[in-house]
C-alpha positions in Angstrom: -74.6 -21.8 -83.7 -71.4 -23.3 -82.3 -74.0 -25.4 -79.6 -75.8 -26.9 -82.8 -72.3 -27.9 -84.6 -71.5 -29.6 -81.8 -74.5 -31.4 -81.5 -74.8 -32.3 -85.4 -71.5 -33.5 -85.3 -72.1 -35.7 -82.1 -75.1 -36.7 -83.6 -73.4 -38.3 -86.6 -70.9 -40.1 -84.0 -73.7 -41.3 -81.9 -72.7 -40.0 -78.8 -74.1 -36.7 -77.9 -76.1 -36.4 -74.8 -77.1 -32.4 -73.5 -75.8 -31.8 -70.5 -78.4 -30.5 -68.1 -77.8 -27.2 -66.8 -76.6 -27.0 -63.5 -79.2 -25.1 -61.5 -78.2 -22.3 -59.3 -76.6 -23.2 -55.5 -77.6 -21.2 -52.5 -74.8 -19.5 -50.8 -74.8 -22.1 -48.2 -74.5 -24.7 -50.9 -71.5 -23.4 -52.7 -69.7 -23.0 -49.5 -70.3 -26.4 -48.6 -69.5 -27.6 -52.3 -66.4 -25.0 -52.2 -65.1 -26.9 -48.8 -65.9 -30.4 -50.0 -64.1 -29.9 -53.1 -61.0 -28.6 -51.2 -60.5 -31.5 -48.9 -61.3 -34.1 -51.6 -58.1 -34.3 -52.5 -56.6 -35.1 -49.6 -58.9 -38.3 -49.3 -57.0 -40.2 -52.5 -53.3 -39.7 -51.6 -53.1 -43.0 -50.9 -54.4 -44.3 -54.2 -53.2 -41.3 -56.8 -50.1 -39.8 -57.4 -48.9 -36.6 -55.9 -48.8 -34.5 -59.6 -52.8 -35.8 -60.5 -53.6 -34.6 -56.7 -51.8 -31.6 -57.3 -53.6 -31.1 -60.9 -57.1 -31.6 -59.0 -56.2 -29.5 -56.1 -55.3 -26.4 -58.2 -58.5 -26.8 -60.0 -60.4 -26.9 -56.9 -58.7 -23.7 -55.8 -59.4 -21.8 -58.7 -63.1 -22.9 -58.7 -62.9 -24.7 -61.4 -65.0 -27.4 -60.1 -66.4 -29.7 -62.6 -62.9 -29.2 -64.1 -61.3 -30.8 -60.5 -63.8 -32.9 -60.0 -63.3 -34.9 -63.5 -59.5 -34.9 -63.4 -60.3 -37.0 -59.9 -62.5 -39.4 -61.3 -60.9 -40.0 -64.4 -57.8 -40.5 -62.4 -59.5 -42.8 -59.9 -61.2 -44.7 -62.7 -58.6 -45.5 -64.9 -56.1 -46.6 -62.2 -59.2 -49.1 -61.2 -58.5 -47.6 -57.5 -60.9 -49.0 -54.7 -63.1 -46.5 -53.1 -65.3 -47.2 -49.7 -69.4 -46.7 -50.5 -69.1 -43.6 -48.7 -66.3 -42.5 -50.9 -68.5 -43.2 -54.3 -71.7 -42.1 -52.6 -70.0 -38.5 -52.0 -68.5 -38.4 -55.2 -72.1 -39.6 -57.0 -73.4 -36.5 -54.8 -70.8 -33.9 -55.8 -71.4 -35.0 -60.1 -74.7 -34.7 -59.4 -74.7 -31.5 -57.9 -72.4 -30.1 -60.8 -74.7 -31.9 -63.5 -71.8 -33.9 -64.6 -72.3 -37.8 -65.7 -72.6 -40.0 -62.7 -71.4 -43.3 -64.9 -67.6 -43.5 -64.5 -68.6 -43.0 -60.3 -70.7 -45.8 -60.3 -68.2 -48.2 -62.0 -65.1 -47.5 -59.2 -64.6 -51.2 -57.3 -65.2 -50.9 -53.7 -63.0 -51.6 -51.1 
């Protein structure tokens, strides 16, 4: 019931898109999602600020991935910071993998 209030009301804003449902990881996959998301952090300290890091790096930790891996590009995105293609190409990979919305990924300037 709650699902279909949500998406009446989104509906009447315009907005609402379903978010597909993340299918399951193998154990192999989570561990290399699980490890990935760890180090990802790290990666930015030279374009975020040590609190936003922090914020990401606690979410990370307490497997709250999609959770970490928004903060990041939210952060990244509205501070315009430059990524490499390898840098937006693992980040495409790791939305994609959580089902999350690719768009604000693919509009980070390169370096």
């Amino acid at each position: 019931m709650l699902m279909q209030v949500f998406q009446v009301v989104s509906l009447a804003m315009g907005d609402w898109q379903p978010r597909p449902a993340m299918p399951p990881l193998t154990r192999r996959q989570h561990r290399e999602l699980a490890q990935t998301l760890r180090r990802l952090p790290s990666c930015y300290r030279d374009r975020l600020p040590q609190p936003t890091l922090r914020r990401v790096t606690d979410a990370a930790a307490a497997g709250r991935w999609e959770k970490a891996v928004e903060l990041l590009v939210s952060a990244l995105h509205s501070r315009a910071a430059r990524v490499t293609a390898a840098e937006r190409n693992e980040l495409r990979a790791i939305v994609t993998a959580l089902a999350l919305p690719a768009e604000r990924v693919d509009a980070l300037p390169l370096r």
